[in-house]
N, C-alpha and C positions, 0 to 999 in steps of 0.2 A: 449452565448459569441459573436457571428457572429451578434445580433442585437444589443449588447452593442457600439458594434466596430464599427457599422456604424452609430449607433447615432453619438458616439466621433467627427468621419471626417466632418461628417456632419459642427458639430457647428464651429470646427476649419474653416472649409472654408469660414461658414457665417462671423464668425468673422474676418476671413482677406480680404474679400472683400473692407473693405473703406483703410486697410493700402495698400489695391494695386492698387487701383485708384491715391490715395498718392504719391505712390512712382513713377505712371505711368506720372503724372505731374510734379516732382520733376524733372521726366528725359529729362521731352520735355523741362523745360529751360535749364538743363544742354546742350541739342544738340543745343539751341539757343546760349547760352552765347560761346560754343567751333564753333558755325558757325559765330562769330562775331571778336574771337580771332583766329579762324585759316582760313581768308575769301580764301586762293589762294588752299590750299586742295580741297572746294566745288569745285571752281572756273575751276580748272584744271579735275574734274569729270565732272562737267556740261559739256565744252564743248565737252567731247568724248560722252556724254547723247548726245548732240545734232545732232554731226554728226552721230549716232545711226539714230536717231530721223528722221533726214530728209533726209539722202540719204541712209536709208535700199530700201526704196521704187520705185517706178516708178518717175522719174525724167523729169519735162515738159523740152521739146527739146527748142534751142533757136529761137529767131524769123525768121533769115534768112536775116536778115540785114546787116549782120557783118559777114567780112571773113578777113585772114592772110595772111599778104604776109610774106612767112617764108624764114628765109636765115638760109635753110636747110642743109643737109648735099649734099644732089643731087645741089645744088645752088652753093657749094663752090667746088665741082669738077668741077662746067662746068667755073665756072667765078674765079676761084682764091681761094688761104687760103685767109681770113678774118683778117684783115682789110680790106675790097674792097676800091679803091680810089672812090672818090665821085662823079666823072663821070658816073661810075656805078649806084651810088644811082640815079642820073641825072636820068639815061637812064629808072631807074625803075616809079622815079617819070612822065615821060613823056607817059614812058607806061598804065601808070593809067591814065591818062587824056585821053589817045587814049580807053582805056577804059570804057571813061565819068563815073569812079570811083566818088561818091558822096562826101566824104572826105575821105579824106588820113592823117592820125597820124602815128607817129612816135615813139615808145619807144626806138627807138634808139639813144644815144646822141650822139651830132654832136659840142663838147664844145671843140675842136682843132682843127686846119688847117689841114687840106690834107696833108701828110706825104709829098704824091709828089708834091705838091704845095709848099712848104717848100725845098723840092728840087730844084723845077724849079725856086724862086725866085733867090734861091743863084747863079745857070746859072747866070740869069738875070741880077745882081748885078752885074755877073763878066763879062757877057760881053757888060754889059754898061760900066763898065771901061776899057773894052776896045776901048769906043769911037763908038761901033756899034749903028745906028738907032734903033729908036723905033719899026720900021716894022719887019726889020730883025729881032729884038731881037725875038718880037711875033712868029715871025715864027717861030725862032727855037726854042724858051721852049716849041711853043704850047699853047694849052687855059687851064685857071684853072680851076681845077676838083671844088671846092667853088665855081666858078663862072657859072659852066655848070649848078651842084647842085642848086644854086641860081637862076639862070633863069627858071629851070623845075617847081621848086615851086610856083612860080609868077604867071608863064601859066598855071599850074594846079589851082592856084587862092583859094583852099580852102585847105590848107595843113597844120597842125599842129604839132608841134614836141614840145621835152620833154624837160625838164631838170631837176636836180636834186637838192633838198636841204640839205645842212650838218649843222648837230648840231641843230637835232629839240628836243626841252623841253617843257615839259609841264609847266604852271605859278607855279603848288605845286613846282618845283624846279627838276623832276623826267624829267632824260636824257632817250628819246625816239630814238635817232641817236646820236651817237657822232662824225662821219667819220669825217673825213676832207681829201678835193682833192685839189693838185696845182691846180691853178685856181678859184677855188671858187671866189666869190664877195659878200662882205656884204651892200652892198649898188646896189639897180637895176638899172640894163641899159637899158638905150630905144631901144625900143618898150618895157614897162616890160611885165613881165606876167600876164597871164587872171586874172583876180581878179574879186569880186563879185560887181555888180551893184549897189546894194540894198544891205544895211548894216542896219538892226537895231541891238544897241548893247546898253544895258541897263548902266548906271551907275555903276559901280563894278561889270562890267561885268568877266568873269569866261572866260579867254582865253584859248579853250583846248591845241593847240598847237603853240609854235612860231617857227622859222628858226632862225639862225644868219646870215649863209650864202647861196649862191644860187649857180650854175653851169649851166650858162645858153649856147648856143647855139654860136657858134661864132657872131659877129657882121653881118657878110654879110650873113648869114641864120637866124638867127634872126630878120631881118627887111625885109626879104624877107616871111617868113610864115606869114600864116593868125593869129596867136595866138601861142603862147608859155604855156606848164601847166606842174606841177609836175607829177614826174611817181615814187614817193614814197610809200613804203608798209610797212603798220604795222604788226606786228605776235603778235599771241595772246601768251598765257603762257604756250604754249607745242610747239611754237618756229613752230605752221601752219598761213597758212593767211587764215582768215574768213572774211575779212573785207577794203575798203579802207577807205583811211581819205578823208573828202568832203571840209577841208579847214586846209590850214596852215599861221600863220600869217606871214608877213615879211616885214620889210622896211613901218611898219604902215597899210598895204592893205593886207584882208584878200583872198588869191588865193587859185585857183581850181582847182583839179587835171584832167591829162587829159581826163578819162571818162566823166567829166562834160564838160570839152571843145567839145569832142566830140560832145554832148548829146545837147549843145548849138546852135552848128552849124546845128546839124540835124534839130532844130527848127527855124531854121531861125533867128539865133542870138537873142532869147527870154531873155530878163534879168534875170541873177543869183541873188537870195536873199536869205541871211542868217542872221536869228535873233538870238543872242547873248544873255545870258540871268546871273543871278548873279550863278546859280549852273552851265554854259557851253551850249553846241549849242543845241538849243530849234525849231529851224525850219531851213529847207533846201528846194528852191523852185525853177524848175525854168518853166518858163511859166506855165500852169495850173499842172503840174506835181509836187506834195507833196515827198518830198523825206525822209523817214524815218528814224533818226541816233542816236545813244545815243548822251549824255551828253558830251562826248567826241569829236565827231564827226565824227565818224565813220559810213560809211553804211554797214550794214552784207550783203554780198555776197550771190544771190542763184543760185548755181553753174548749169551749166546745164549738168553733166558728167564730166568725166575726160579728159585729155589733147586728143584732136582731133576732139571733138563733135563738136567745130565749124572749118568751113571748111578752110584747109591748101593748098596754091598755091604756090610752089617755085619758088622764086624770077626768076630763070634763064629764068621758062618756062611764067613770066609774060613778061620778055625783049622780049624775040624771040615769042611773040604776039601767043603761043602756049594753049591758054586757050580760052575757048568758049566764047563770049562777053558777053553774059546774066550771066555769073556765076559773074563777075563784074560790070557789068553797075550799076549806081543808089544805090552801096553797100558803106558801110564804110570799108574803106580798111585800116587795124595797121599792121605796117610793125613791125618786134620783130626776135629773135634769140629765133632756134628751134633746130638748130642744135647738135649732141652730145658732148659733153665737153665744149662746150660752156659757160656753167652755166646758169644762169641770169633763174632761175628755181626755182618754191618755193615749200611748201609743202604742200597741202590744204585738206579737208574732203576727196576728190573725186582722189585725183593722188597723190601719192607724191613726183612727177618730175613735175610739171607741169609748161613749160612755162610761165613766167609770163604777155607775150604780150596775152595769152589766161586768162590770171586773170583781167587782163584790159579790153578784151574784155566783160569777164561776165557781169562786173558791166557796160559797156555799154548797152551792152543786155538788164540788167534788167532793165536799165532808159527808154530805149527804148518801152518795153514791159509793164514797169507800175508796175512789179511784183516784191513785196520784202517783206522781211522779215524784223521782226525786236523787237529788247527787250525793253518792257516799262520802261518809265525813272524812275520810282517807283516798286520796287519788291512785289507789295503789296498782289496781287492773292499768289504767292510762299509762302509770308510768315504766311499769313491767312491759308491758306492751311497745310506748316505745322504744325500750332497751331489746327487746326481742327483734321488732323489724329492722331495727338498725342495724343487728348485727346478722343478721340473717340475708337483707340484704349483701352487705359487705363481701359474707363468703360466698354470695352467688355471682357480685360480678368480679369478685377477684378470683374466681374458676372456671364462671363460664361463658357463655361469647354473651356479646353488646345484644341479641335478639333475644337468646335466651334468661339473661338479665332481667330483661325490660319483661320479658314473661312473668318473670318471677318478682318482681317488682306492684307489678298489677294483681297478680293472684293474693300479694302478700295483704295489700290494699284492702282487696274485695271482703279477704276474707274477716281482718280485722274489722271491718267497717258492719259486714254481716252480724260477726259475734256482737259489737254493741246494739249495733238495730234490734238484733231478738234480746238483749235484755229489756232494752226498752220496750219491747212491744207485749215482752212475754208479766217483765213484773215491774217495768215503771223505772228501773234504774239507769240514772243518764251517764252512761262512762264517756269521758271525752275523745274525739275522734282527731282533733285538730292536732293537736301533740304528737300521738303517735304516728300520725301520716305525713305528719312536716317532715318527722325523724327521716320516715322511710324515704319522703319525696327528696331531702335535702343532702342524704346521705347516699341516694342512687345517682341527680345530679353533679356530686363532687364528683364521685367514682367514672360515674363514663365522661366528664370535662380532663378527669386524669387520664384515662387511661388512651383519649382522644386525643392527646398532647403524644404522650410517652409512645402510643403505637403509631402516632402521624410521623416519626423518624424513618421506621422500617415502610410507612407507607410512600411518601415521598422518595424514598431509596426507589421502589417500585417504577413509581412516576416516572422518574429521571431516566431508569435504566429501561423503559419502554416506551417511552412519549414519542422517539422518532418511527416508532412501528404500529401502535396498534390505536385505535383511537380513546377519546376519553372517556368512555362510557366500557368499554372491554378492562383498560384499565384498572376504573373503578372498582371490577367484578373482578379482577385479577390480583386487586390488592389484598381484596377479603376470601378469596381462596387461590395462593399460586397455584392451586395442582392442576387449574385451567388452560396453565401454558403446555398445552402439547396440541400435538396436528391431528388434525380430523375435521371433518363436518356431517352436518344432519340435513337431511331435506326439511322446507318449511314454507306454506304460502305467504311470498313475498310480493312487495310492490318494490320497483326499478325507477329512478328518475334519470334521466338523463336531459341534461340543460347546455347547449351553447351557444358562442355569439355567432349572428350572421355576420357571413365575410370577414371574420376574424384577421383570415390572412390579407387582406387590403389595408385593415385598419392598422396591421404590423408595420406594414411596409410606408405605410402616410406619417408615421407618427413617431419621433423620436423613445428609443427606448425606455431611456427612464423615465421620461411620461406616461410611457405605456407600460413600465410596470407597477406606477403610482396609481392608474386608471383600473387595474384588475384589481389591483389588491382594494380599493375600496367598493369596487364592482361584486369581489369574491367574499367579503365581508359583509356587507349586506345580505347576499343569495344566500352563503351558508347560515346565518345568524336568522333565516326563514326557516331553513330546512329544519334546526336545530330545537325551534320553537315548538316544530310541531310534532317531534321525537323523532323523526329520520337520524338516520344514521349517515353523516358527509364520507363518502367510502375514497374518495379519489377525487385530485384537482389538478385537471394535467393541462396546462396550457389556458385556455378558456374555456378547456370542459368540466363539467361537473355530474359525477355519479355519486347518489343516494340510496337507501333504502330503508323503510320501513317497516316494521315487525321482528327484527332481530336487534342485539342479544336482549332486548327485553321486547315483552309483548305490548304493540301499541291495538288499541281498541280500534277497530274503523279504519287498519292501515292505509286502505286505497283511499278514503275520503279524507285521512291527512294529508296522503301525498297529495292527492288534486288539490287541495285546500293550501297546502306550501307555495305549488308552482303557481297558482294563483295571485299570490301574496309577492313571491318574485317579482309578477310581471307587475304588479301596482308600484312597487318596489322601484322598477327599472321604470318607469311613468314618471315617480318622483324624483329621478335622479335625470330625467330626461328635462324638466322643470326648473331646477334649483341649481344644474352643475353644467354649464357648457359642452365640458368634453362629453357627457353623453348623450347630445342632442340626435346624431347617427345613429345609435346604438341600438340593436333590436336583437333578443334570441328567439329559440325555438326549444320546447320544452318536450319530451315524450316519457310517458307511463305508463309501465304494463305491469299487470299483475298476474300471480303463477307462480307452481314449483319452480325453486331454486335450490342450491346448496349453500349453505351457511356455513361460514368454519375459520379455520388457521392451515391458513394455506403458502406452501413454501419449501423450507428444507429444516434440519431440524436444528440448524444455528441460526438462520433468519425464514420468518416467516408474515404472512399478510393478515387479520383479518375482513374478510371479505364476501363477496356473494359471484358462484358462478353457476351458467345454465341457458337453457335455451330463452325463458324469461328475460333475461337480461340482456340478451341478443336481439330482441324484440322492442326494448325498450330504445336502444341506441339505433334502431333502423327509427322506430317513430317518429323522435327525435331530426333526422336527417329527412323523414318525408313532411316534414312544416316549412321545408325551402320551397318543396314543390306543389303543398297546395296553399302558400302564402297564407299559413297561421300561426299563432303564437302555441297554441299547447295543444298536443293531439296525445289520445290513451285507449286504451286498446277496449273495446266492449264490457270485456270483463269488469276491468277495472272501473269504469262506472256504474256496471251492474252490484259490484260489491260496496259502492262506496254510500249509497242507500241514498242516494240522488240530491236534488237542492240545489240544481245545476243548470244553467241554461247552454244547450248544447246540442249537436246536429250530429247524426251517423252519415259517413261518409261513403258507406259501402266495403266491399272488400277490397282489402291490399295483399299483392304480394310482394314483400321484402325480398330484398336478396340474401339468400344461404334461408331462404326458407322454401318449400313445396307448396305447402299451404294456405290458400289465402286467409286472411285474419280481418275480422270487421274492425274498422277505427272509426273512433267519435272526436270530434273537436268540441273542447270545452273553453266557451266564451267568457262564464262567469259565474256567481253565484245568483241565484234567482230571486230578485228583489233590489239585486245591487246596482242598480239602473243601468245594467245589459236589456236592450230592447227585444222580447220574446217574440216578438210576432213574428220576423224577419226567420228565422230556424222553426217556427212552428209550420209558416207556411212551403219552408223547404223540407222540413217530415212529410208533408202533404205531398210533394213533388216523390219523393224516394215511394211513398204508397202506391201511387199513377202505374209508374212504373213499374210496381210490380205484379201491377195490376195489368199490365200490358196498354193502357190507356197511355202512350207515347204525344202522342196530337197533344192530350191537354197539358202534359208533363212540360213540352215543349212551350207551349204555352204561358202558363207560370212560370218555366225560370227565364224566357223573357222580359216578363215581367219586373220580376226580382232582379234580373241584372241590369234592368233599364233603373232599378233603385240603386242598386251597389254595381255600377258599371265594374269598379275593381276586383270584385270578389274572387278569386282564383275558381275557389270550388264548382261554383255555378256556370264559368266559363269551359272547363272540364265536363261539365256534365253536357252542355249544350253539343261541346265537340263529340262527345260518345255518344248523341242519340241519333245525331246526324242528321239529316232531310226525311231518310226515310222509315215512314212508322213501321214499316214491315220487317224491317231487319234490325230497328230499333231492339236492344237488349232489354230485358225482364229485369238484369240484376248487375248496379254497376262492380266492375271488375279493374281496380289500376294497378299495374305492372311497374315494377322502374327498373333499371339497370344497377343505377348507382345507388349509394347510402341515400 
C-alpha cells in the first residue's frame, strides 16, 4: 500500500508542474497590471525602501564648505524676540564680510519693510508737516534699518537672498503649491531672478513646473544682492522632502533655485544650462558639473545626517565677532531659522524636524561635492527585473519541492536587492527594489497557497489511510516522504514517561462505566495536551496508562528537562482538575522518567506496523513509575535524567533501587518541583544533608535528623523507610541506602 501511495503523489506532482509555472505567470501580470493601476501604493513603499536603503548605513560627512548662521534660540535671547529689525540682519551681513565669508544666502525672506522703518517714516511724515528740515528730521527717526540692510549687502558684494513662489502647477494641470501671500507679483521686477543662461527646449517641450506668481525681496534689497533665487520645496507622497526643484518657470524665464545660485557663485558665475525636452527636464548643467534630475525636475537629495551635521553659529555670537575666523573665512555662509517653534522645518529620510536652511544646505553640498544620487528617467532594470523573478520563481516552485523553492525564492531576493544596493552605492543610481520583490514575494506566495491546496488531497489521502496507526507528528513526516513507511529502527538517547492513576482498579469497580469513561477521556486530554506541549511524543494510552517520549522523530533540545518539565505540568494539571471538577477530588497518579539508549522505529509486520520505542530504558521508566506507590510520591526519574536535564529543580536522591527484571541497582531522584515555584527547599535540602551522614557512616546523627524531619512531615514515606533501614543500631547501620521490591 505505502508504494502504491507513493507512486499516486508522485505522478500528481509531475502533472501539476506545467499548471504551476502557469499559474506562476498568470500572477506575475496580475502584480504588473495592479502596479500600473495602483502606481502611488508601490510609490509610497518604494520611498520608505529607499530611506531603508541608504541611510541604514554609514553616511559620507559633508564637505566642510558650508556652515549656518542660525537665528537660534541662544540668538533671540541675546538680540531680541524675532522679528529682528533689519539693522540687525545689517550688523550680521557686515560681520560676515569681516569674516571674508565666501558667499552669504539668505533663506530668509526679506519681501516687507522694516516694521521700524514703517514706523519711522510716519515720524517722518509727521514731522515734515511740521515744517522741520531734512537734517533734523534724519536725526531724529535715525537711519533705515533697509537702508543699513542694504549697504551691508553691497559691501559684502556677493550676497544672495530668497524669495518665494505661489501657485506653482505642473503643464498636466496638477496644482503643486496653491498659497497665495499679500504681496505676491505676477509679473517680475528688476533686477528679476537668477534664471538659467542656456536654455535648450525642444518643440512641445514638457514644462515640469510653472509659477503664476512670485514674492520677491523689497525693491531696495533686491537691487542691492548679487542675485535673487527660489527657496521652494517639494514633498514627496508621505508628505518628506527627498528632493529640490532645479527650475521653475515664470514670466517666460526658466529660474533657479537658491542652491544653484549658490553653487553658481561658488564657480565663478559659470553659466546655468537646462535642456527641455518633449517628456520634461532632460539635462541640468552648470560649468563642467552634470546635475542629475528626473523628468520633473527635481534633484534627490543625499542627505549627510540629520539636523546639525553641518555646522551651526548663532547669529548673536557671529555679531559680537565671538567665532574663530577660520571656522568662517572662504565658507558659504545660509543664514535660515533654527530656532524652537519657529517652524520653517521639514521632514526628511534622516530628521524629521529638520531645519530647512540645513535642506538647502545639502543640496549645496552635494553640487559642491559632485556626489548624487539619482532615479533613471526609464524604469527599465525595475521592471525587467521584475519579469525575471517572477518567472524564475514560477519554474522553481513548479519543479522543485516547497524547501527548495523557498531557497530559491530567498537567493533570488538577495540577490536582486544586492545588484541595486552596489549601483547605489557604486554610482548613485536608485533602481527600485519594491516592484520587483513584491513580484517575487507575491508570485512564490500564490504558488505554495496553490500547490498547498492541490497536494493537501494526496496529503490528507495520507492522513486518513494512517491516523489509526502511526501518530501525528510520523505522519506529518510521512506525508512529505512515503519512502518512510518501512520497518526498522535506530538506537537514540531517549527519555520514557510513564504516568498512571493510583488504584485505578477500585476506581473502576466504584464508578459507573460511562462516567468513567467521560472521566479519562478528560483526564487523558489534559495529560496528553501537556506532553504534546512540550514536544513528547504520546506513544500509547492503554487503560489509564500513559507512555511518552521525547527526542524522536524530531530532535527535542533538553529532552529530559522537557520530560520533567511535562510531568510537572501534569501533576499541577491534575491539582486543577482536583479543584474545579468533583469527580477528581480522589484522583492521584504516579509519574516515572528515565533516560537512555533505546530503539526507535516501525515496528510490526509489514502489513501493520507501530511506531514506537523499545529497550531496556523503557523498562526502567514503567518500574519507576510503579515504585511511587511505594515511596508515596508523585514523580520519580532516574539520576541520569536529572543529570541531563541541567537542573531548576527541587528534588531529593532517594538512594539505589532495584526494579524487577533488573540486576542492577539504579539511583532514583524524586522531583517535587521547579525551584522558585513555591516548593519549600529546605525540607530536601536538609534530607541531602541526611543521605551525606550516612555515607559518611555518621548513622547517630543521620538518625537524628530524619527524626526530626519526620516529627515535620509525620507522612512522608521516604523518611519513614530510611528510619526503618538504619535501624537502632549505628554499627550495622548501612553506609548506602539499597530498596529492593518484589513487585512493579
Amino acid at each position: 500500500m505505502a508504494g502504491k501511495t507513493t507512486r499516486r503523489v508522485t505522478a500528481v506532482r509531475v502533472r501539476g508542474h506545467k499548471r504551476t509555472i502557469a499559474l506562476g505567470l498568470l500572477v506575475v501580470v496580475l502584480v504588473f497590471v495592479a502596479h500600473g493601476r495602483f502606481p502611488r501604493a508601490f510609490e509610497f513603499l518604494e520611498l520608505k525602501a529607499f530611506d531603508v536603503r541608504m541611510y541604514s548605513g554609514k553616511i559620507a560627512p559633508p564637505s566642510g564648505e558650508v556652515a549656518i548662521a542660525a537665528i537660534d534660540d541662544k540668538s533671540i535671547a541675546e538680540l531680541g524676540q524675532w522679528i529682528w529689525p533689519r539693522s540687525v540682519m545689517g550688523q550680521l551681513i557686515s560681520a560676515l564680510n569681516d569674516y571674508k565669508a565666501l558667499i552669504v544666502a539668505s533663506d530668509v525672506l526679506f519681501s516687507e519693510r522694516d516694521e521700524n522703518d514703517i514706523t519711522r517714516s510716519a515720524i517722518a511724515d509727521h514731522l515734515k508737516a511740521d515744517g522741520l528740515k531734512l537734517d533734523a528730521i534724519k536725526a531724529a527717526v535715525g537711519t533705515s534699518g533697509d537702508e543699513a540692510l542694504a549697504a551691508s549687502i553691497k559691501a559684502q558684494g556677493n550676497t544672495i537672498l530668497s524669495y518665494y513662489f505661489e501657485n506653482i502647477y505642473s503643464e498636466n494641470g496638477a496644482a503643486a503649491d496653491q498659497t497665495h501671500v499679500k504681496g505676491s507679483l505676477e509679473q517680475i521686477r528688476m533686477p528679476g531672478p537668477l534664471f538659467y543662461n542656456i536654455v535648450n527646449e525642444q518643440p512641445h517641450a514638457l514644462t515640469p513646473f510653472s509659477a503664476r506668481e512670485y514674492l520677491p525681496p523689497i525693491p531696495q534689497l533686491n537691487e542691492a544682492a548679487k542675485s535673487i533665487a527660489f527657496v521652494n520645496v517639494d514633498h514627496d507622497l508621505d508628505g518628506a522632502i527627498r528632493s529640490e526643484y532645479t527650475a521653475i518657470k515664470f514670466g517666460g524665464l526658466y529660474c533657479a533655485p537658491l542652491f544653484l545660485a549658490v553653487a553658481k557663485a561658488a564657480a565663478g558665475d559659470a553659466p546655468l544650462q537646462l535642456n527641455v525636452g518633449e517628456f520634461g527636464v532632460e539635462k541640468v548643467r552648470i560649468a563642467d558639473v552634470e546635475i542629475p534630475v528626473d523628468l520633473a525636475g527635481h534633484m534627490l537629495l543625499k542627505f549627510r545626517g540629520p539636523r546639525g551635521t553641518f555646522p551651526y553659529y548663532s547669529i548673536s555670537d557671529i555679531i559680537h565677532h565671538k567665532i574663530a575666523p577660520e571656522l568662517l573665512a572662504n565658507k558659504i555662509v545660509i543664514i535660515g531659522l533654527t530656532a524652537t517653534g519657529l517652524g520653517d522645518r521639514g521632514v526628511t529620510p534622516v530628521d524629521d524636524e529638520m531645519p530647512r536652511v540645513e535642506i538647502h544646505a545639502t543640496a549645496i553640498d552635494d553640487v559642491l561635492k559632485g556626489d548624487f544620487i539619482f532615479e533613471p528617467h526609464e524604469p527599465t532594470i525595475e521592471y525587467a527585473g521584475a519579469a525575471i523573478l517572477g518567472m524564475a520563481i514560477a519554474i522553481a516552485a513548479g519543479t522543485v519541492s516547497a524547501v527548495a523553492s523557498l531557497i530559491a525564492a530567498v537567493l533570488l531576493g538577495i540577490g536582486y536587492f544586492a545588484f541595486a544596493q552596489h549601483r547605489l552605492n557604486a554610482t548613485g543610481e536608485v533602481i527600485g527594489v519594491v516592484f520587483p520583490l513584491a513580484t517575487l514575494t507575491l508570485t512564490y506566495l500564490a504558488l505554495v497557497s496553490y500547490r498547498y491546496v492541490t497536494e493537501g488531497r494526496e496529503k490528507a489521502y495520507l492522513r486518513h489511510a494512517f491516523e489509526h496507526y502511526l501518530h501525528p507528528d510520523i505522519i506529518a513526516s510521512l506525508v512529505e516522504q512515503p519512502g518512510g513507511l518501512k520497518l526498522g529502527g535506530e538506537r537514540k538517547i531517549l527519555t520514557i514517561l510513564f504516568a498512571d492513576i493510583v488504584n485505578y482498579t477500585g476506581l473502576s469497580e466504584k464508578t459507573d462505566p460511562a462516567a468513567l469513561v467521560a472521566l479519562l477521556n478528560d483526564y487523558m486530554t489534559k495529560m496528553t495536551d501537556r506532553i504534546l506541549e512540550s514536544g513528547g511524543v504520546v506513544d500509547k494510552i492503554r487503560g489509564d496508562g500513559i507512555m511518552a517520549f521525547w527526542g524522536a522523530p524530531i530532535a527535542v533540545p533538553n529532552h529530559a528537562g522537557a520530560a520533567i518539565d511535562s510531568a510537572l505540568a501534569m501533576l499541577t494539571e491534575l491539582n486543577a482538575l482536583r479543584k474545579n471538577d468533583p469527580r477528581f477530588k480522589d484522583i492521584d497518579i504516579g509519574i516515572g522518567i528515565a533516560t537512555g539508549e533505546a530503539i526507535v522505529g516501525n515496528f510490526g509486520g509489514a502489513n501493520r506496523f507501530d511506531y514506537s520505542v523499545i529497550g531496556d530504558t523503557v523498562n526502567l521508566a514503567s518500574r519507576l513509575e510503579g515504585l511511587t506507590r511505594h515511596f508515596k510520591v508523585h514523580l520519580l526519574v532516574s539520576k541520569l535524567t536529572l543529570t541531563d536535564s541541567r537542573g531548576g529543580y527541587v528534588a531529593r536522591e532517594l538512594g539505589l533501587v532495584k526494579v524487577k527484571g533488573k540486576e542492577q541497582a539504579v539511583p532514583v531522584v524524586e522531583v517535587a518541583g521547579h525551584e522558585g515555584d513555591g516548593v519549600e527547599p529546605g525540607f530536601y535540602n536538609r534530607f541531602a544533608s541526611v543521605i551525606n551522614l550516612i555515607h559518611d557512616g555518621a548513622a547517630t546523627k543521620a538518625r537524628d535528623e530524619l527524626f526530626a524531619l519526620h516529627n515535620e512531615r509525620p507522612n512522608d514515606e521516604v523518611v519513614r523507610l530510611y528510619l526503618e533501614k538504619l535501624g537502632a543500631d549505628a554499627e550495622t547501620a548501612p553506609s548506602e541506602m539499597v530498596f529492593e521490591f518484589d513487585t512493579k
